[in-house]
N, C-alpha and C positions, 0 to 999 in steps of 0.2 A: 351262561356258559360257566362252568367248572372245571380248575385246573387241578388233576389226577399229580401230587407231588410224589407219591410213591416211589420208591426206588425198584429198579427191574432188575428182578431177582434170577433171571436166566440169562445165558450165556450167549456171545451173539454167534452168529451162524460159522459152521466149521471153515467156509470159504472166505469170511472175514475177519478170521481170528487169523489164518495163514496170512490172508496179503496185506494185514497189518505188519504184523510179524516180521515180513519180508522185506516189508518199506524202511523200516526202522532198523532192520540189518544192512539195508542197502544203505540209507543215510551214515551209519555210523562208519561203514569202508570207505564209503565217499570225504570221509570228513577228518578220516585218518592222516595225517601227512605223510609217516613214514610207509603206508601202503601207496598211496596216491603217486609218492614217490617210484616206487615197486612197477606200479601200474602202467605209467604215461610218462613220467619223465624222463627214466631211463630208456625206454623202449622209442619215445621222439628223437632222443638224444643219440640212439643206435644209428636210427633211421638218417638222421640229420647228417652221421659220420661216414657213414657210409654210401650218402649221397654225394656229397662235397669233397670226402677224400678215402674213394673205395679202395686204398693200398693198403690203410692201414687195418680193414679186416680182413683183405683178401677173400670176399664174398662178393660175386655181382650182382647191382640192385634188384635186378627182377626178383631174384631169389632171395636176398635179405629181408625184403619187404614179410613174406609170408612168415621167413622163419621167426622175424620181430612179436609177428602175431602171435605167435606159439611162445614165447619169450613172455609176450603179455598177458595171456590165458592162464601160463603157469603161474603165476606169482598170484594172481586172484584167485585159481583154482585149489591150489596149495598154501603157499606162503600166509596170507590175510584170513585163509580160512580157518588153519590150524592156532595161528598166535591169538585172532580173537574168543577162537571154543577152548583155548588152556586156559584163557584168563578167564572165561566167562563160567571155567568150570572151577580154577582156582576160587571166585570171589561170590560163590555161590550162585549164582544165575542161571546156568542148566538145571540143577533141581531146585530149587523157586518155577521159573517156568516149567518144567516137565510135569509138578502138581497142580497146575493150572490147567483150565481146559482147553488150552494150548495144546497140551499134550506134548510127548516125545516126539511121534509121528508129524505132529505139526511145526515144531520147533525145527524138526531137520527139513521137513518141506521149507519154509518162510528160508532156513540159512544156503539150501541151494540156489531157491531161488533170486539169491541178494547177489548170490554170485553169479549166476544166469544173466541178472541182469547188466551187473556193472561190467560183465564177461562184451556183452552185447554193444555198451556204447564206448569202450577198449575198441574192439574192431570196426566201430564208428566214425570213431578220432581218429587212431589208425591210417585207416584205409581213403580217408577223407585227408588226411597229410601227405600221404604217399602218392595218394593222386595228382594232388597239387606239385608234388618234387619229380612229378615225371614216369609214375610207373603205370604200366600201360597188364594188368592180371589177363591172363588165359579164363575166360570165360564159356564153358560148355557143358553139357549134361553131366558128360564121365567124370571131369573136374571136379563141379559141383557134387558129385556121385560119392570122391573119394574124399574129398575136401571137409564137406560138412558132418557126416558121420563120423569118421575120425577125431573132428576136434569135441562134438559130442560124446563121446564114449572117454578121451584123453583126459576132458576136464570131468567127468564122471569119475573117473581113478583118482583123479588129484584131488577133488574133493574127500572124498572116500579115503585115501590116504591118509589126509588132515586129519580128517577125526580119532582115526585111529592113533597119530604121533599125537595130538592134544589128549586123549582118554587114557595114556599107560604113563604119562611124563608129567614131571610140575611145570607151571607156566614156564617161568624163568630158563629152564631145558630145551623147552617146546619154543621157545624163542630164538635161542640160540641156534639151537638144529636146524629149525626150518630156514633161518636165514641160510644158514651152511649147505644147507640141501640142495639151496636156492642158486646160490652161488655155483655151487662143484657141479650140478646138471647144467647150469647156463652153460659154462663153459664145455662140460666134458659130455654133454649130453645128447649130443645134434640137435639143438634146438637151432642154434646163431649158424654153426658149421655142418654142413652138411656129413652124413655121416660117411660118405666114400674117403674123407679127408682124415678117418681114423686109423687107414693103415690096416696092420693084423689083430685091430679091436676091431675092426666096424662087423662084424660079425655079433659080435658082443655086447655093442652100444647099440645093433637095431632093434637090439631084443627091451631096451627102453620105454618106457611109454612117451618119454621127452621125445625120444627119437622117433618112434609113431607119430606123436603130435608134428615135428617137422617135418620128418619128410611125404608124408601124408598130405600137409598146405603146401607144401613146395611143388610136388608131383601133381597137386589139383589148381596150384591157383597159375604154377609160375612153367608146367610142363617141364621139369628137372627126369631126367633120366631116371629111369627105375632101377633097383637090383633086387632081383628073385623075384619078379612081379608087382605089378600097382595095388595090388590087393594086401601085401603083407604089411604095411603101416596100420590100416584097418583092422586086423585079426590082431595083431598083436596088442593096439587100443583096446580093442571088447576082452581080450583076455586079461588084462591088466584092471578094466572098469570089473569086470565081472569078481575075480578074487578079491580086489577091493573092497568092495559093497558087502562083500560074503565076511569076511573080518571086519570091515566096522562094525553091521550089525551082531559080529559075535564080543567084543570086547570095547565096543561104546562106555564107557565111563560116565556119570552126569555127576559124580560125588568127589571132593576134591579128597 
């Protein structure tokens, strides 16, 4: 028997170049503390406040629960996406890999999908916490109906956003901002508050994709009262994902 030491000069298959890709995006969000932070601490910590002493957001649990989710989607979908593609385009890493047979196209598959992922076991933690503290979700078709496409298509924009504020800004900027961005929607965005609580903005704040995203999980998981139909959190989501995706791919940046 004869051992072939030759080295293999071809590329390994397009669908294992991606979920390596993917893996090793997912490991380094996971591994982050200041996202990790973003991610699960703050969002248990809502949860926990609002369980124990709901005066002080004057939100009722049924309904904080969902909008927590949407609080924790944003900050993976957004926040983590964007601070790690500034850096990775600051320090050269986007074009290093984008000449590999990675590729562009592979490179942004493997980074949603890290986000998909860590998106998935968020609403894991989650939901497996809130159960435990007592919250009891509306589970049915039209819920499930309104619920999951919306947060599909919200965190589609937020992603899509990220690229777009990490491709025109220096890291350092891109940092700054997205935590700011982070910050001013949590609060001003309906994600935490529902968005009837805005007064003669809420006209204005639905038109949000944060706002989408919450009242969207709230209207499907926790049965919250609609305004202007249960359908308009969803339209306004796909219209937000759709412009989105349309400007990142027009002004994606890989060169710092």
């Amino acid at each position: 028997m004869s051992l072939d030491f030759a080295p293999a000069s071809g590329a390994a298959p397009t669908r294992q170049r991606i979920v390596r890709h993917a893996t090793l995006e997912t490991l380094m969000l996971v591994r982050n503390g200041e996202q990790l932070l973003l991610a699960l601490v703050i969002p248990a910590a809502v949860l926990l406040v609002g369980r124990w002493f709901p005066s002080r957001l004057g939100v009722d649990f049924t309904l904080l629960v969902p909008s927590v989710l949407g609080l924790a989607l944003f900050s993976t979908g957004f926040t983590s996406v964007a601070i790690g593609t500034g850096f990775d385009r600051r320090y050269g890493v986007l074009e290093r890999l984008a000449s590999t047979p990675l590729g562009r196209t592979g490179m942004v598959i493997g980074k949603a999908s890290a986000s998909v992922v860590v998106s998935l076991a968020q609403v894991v933690l989650l939901v497996s916490l809130s159960l435990a503290l007592g919250w009891r979700p509306r589970l049915d078709a039209l819920g499930l109906l309104l619920a999951v496409p919306t947060m599909l298509a919200a965190q589609a924009s937020f992603v899509a956003a990220a690229l777009v504020l990490a491709s025109l800004l220096r890291a350092e900027i891109t940092l700054a901002l997205a935590n700011l961005v982070y910050l001013a929607l949590a609060a001003g965005g309906a994600l935490v508050v529902p968005a009837g609580s805005y007064g003669f903005l809420e006209p204005a704040v639905r038109c949000l994709p944060t706002a989408a995203l919450g009242e969207g999980l709230r209207q499907g998981l926790a049965d919250a009262p609609a305004s202007g139909g249960w359908w308009v959190p969803l339209v306004v989501a796909l219209v937000w994902a759709v412009a989105a995706v349309l400007l990142a791919r027009k002004v994606m940046g890989w060169t710092s």
